[in-house]
N, C-alpha and C positions, 0 to 999 in steps of 0.2 A: 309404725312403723313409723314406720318411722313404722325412726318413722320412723311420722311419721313419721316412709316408710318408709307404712308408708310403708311412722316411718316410718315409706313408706316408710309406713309406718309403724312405728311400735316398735314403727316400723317403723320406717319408713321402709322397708323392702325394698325390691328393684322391677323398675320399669323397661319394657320393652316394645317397641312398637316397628315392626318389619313390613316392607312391602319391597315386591322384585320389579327392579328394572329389567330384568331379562333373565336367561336361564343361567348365567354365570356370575350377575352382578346382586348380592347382598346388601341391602340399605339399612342401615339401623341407626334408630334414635334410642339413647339409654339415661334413667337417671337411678337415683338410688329411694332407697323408701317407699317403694312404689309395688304396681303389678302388673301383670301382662296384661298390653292394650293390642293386639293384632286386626287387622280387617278381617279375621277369623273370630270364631271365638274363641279365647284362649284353653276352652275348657270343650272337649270335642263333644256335638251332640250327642251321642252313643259315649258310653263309659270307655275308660281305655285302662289297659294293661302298661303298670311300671315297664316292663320290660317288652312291651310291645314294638319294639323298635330295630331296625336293622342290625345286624349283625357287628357293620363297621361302627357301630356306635352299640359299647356293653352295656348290660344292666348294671356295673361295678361302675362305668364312668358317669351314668346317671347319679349313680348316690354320691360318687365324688361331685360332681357339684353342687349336689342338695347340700353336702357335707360344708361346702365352699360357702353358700350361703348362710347358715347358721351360723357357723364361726364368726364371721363378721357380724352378724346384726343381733349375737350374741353380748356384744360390747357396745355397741352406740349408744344406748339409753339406758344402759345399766343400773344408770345411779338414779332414773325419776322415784323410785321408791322410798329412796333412800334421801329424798330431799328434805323432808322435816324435819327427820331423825340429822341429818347433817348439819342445819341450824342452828341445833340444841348444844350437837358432840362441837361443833368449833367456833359455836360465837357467833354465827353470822349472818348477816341479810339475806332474804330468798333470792334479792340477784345476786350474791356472791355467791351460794351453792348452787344457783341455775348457770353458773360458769362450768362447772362440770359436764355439763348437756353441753353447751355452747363452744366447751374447750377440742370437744371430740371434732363437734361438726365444721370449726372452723379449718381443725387438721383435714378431714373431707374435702374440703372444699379447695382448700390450699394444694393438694397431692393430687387430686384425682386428675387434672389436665394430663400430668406427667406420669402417669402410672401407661397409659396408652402408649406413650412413645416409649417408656422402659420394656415394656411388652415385646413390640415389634419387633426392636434388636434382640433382646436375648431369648426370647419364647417367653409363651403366653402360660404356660404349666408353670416353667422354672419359679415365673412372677407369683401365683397365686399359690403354690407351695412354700414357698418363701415367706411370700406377705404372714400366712398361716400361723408358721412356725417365728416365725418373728412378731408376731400381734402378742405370742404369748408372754412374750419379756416384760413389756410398759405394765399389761397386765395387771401381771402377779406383783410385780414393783406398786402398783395402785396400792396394793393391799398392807404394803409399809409405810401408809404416809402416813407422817405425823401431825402435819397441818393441810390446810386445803389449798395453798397455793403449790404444794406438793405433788397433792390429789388431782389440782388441773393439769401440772403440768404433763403428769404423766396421761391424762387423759388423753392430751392434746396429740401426745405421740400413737397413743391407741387411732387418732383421728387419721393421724398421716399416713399411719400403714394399712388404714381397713380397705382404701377402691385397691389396692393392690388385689384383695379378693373378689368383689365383688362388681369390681368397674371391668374386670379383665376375664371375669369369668364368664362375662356377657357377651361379649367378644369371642370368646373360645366359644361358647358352646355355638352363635351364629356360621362360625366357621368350620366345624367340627362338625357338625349333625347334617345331614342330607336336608334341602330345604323345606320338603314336607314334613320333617320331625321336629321342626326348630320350637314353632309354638309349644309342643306338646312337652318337651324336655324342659321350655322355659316353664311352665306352670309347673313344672313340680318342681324347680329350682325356686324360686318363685316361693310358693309355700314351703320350701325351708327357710326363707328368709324370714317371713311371716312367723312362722315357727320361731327361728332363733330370740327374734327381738320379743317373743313373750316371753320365751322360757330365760332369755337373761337378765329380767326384770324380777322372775322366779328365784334363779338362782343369786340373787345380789336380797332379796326383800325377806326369802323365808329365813336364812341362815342370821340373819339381824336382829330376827324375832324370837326363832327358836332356838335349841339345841341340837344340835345337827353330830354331833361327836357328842361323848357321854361327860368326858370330861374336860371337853373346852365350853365356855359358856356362848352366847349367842353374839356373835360380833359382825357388820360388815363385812371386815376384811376377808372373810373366810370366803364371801362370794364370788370375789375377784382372785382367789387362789381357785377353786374350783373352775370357773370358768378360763382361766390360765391354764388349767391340768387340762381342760377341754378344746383350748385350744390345740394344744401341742398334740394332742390326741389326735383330731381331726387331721391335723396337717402331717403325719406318720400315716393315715392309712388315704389319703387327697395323693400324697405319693405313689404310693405303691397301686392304687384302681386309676388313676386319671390317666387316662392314655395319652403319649405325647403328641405335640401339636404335627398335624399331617397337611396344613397348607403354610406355608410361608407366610405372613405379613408384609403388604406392602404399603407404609404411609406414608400421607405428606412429608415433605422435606419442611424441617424449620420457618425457610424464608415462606413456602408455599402454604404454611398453615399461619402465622402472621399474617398472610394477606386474607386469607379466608376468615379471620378473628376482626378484622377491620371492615371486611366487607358485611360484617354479622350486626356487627355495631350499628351500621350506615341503613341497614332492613327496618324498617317500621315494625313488620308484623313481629320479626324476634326479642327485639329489644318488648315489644309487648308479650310476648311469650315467657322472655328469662322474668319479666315483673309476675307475670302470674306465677311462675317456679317460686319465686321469693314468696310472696303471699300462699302458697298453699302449705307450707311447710312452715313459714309463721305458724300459721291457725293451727296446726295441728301440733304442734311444739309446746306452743303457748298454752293451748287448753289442756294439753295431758301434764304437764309439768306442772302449774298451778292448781288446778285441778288437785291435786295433793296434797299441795296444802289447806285446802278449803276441807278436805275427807279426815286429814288428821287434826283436823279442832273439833270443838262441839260445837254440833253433836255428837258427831258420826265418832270422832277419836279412831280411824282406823291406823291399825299398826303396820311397819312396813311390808308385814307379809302379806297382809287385808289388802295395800293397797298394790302391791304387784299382781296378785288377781284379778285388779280392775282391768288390767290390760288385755282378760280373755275379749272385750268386746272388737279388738282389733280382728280375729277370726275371725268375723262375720265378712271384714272386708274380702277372706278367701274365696265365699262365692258370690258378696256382689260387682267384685269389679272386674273376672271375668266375662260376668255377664254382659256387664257394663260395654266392654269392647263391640263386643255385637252390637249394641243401641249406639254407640256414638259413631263407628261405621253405615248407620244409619242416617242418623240426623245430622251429621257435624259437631267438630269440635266444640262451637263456638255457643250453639243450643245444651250441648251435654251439661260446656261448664258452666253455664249460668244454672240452669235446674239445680246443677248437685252443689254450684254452693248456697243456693237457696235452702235446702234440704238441708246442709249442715248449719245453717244462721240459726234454723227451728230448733235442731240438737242443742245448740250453744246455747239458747234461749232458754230451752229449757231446764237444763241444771240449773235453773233460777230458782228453781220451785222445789221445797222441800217435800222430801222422802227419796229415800233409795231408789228404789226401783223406779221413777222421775228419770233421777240424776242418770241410772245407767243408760237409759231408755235415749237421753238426749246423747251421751257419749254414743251411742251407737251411728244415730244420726250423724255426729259431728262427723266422724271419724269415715262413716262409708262414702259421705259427700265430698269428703276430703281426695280420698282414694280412688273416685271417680276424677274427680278436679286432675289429678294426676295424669292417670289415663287421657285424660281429654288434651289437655296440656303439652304432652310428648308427642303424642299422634298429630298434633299440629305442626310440630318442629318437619315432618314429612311434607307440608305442603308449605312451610315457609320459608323450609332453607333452601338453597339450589343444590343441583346434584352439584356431586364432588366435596361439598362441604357441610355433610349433614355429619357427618363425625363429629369435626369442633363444633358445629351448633351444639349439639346434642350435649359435647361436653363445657361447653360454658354455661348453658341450661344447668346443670347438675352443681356448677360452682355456684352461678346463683341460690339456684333450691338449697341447698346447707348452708348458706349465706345467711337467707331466711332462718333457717331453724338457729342460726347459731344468736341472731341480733334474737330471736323468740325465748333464748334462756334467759336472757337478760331483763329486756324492758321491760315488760310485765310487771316484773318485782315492781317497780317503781309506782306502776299502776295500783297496786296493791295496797303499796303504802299508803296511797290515796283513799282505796274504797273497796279493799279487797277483794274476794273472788268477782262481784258485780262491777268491780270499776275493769278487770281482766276483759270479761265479756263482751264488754262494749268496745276495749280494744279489739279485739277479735270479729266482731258483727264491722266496725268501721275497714279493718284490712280488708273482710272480704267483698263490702260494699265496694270498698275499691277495687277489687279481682272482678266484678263482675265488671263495672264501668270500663275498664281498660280491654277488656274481650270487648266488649261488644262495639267498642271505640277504635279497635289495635288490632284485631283479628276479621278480615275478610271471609264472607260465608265460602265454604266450599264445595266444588262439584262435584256431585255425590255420583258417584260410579252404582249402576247395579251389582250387584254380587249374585 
């Protein structure tokens, strides 16, 4: 998720972490690439029923936002498969085709502040049916480019328009769902995100490899018109199940969230916060991106469809970092993240070591530690911002984190150049030495409430 997610991963999927000021007042921290962190578990002891949920909230407006989610995280990282093969077809350095990963995420990052205040004026539907139906344009446009400065550019626009669905739809459903369903409607939004970013790494890697039409031969391009036809798809039937928004928005004014962006600056713990956002979305960028290229040499020589299947190990993060939410509701932010990126440093370490099943064995690692790092991360932004300004925390948190991923498409290459996949790793093991120093330096323990 990624992301990560994340992205989240693969995600990088999308984060959430809710706690109530009162019976009227909704607090939410959101990033992208991520998974639900609740002082719940996001995954309810006892099994639950899709449609288990009140009445004012349908079974049709759940899967519109499952729907919501895929579509977007159908596009983020479409191209990691596709990065070797991209090398070869235009000539170029692994950081110039790691621009493609980095072109997306810097659109994220650039849009997503202003996707919220677009929201509030004109409705929160209009925005993620839109964004939808408009993601599908730059898209399929991908799939005519002749060069790769083409390729980015249009990726870049895939960037700008994706929090349109996914930064807004977190929002809608917090507002939209009665407070006791909020968790439960997020987890399965949630794993369509999770979902999307594998199956669009699918859809971009097999159609490269195989023959997917009888008589067109195997091209990239085909997977960015596919995934185009998926989008438009989705955003036709996000229409017609998404029920219109039923509370008003009411957000900062201009001046009033300026001043809450200067006051965020001026917090210790956040400014320690958005650094650990940059660094976890690094890690996870870096190692699945490169990561690719180390899989399509020899030995392994995997081909682009080979190596978009690597990305099922992100599903794992589906049930550890629900879990996860429980255990850091437990212990503290500040304990979860240093453990889990402990745990992913051994993952990273490991694809040192040849053989397959090694190599996935540490992807797993990397990647679940990753996705807790997440979780652990967002739920902070809840004890470090003040009320009233946990919103733009949360969303300068999120410009940070794609910040990250986006500088992760890049530098690396450079790394490479140096000492290939093993000189990547040691970037990767130093960011997250850093991620843990700055929590445990930047992040105050905190008072753990019984539950």
């Amino acid at each position: 998720m990624h992301g990560p997610a994340g992205d989240t991963p693969f995600l990088i999927p999308v984060m959430l972490r809710t706690r109530f000021e009162s019976m009227d007042k909704l607090v939410t921290e959101d990033t992208a690439d991520a998974v639900v962190a609740t002082g719940e578990s996001a995954v309810a002891d006892r099994a639950f029923d899709v449609f288990d949920i009140p009445a004012s909230a349908s079974a049709t407006g759940v899967i519109a936002v499952t729907l919501a989610g895929i579509a977007a995280f159908l596009n983020l990282y479409a191209t990691q498969p596709l990065l070797p093969m991209f090398a070869k077809y235009f000539g170029a350095s692994k950081s110039a085709v790691g621009m493609t990963i980095s072109a997306s995420t810097i659109g994220v990052a650039l849009s997503a502040p202003f996707c919220g205040l677009l929201a509030e004026r004109i409705g929160r539907k209009r925005v993620i049916v839109s964004s939808t139906l408009l993601l599908a344009l730059p898209t399929i446009l991908a799939a005519t480019a002749t060069s790769l400065s083409m390729l980015i550019f249009w990726r870049f626009l895939q960037g700008v328009v994706m929090p349109g669905i996914f930064g807004v739809t977190i929002a809608y459903i917090t507002e939209e769902w009665p407070p006791a369903n909020v968790a439960r409607v997020m987890s399965i939004y949630v794993s369509g995100t999770v979902l999307g970013g594998f199956l669009g790494r699918v859809f971009t890697g097999f159609p490269a490899t195989h023959r997917i039409i009888p008589s067109i031969a195997p091209s990239w391009h085909l997977g960015f018109v596919f995934i185009g036809l998926c989008d438009l798809a989705f955003g036709i039937v996000i229409a017609k199940w998404l029920p219109r928004d039923r509370k008003t928005a009411h957000g900062s004014t201009p001046h009033r969230a300026g001043g809450n962006i200067l006051r965020h600056f001026r917090n210790p713990q956040l400014l320690a916060t958005y650094a650990v956002g940059f660094n976890v979305l690094f890690s996870l960028v870096a190692t699945f991106t490169y990561i690719t290229f180390y899989l399509a040499a020899d030995p392994y020589r995997f081909t682009p469809a080979q190596l978009s299947w690597l990305f099922v190990v992100y599903l794992v993060g589906l049930v550890i970092t629900p879990v996860a939410g429980v255990w850091i509701g437990k212990v503290g932010s500040r304990t979860a993240l240093v453990a889990a990126v402990i745990v992913s440093m051994i993952g990273v370490t490991i694809t040192l070591f040849h053989g397959l099943p090694l190599i996935l064995l540490g992807l797993v690692l990397c990647s679940s530690g990753v996705f807790v790092c997440q979780s652990a991360s967002t739920s902070y932004i809840q004890f470090a911002a003040p009320a009233g300004g946990r919103a733009s925390a949360a969303g300068l948190y999120v410009a940070c984190y794609y910040i990250g991923g986006s500088v992760a498409g890049v530098l690396p290459g450079y790394f490479w150049d140096f000492g290939g996949w093993t000189a990547c790793v040691v970037l990767v093991l130093l960011v997250q030495l850093i991620t843990i120093t700055i929590a445990t330096v930047g992040w105050k323990p905190q008072q753990l409430r019984p539950r």
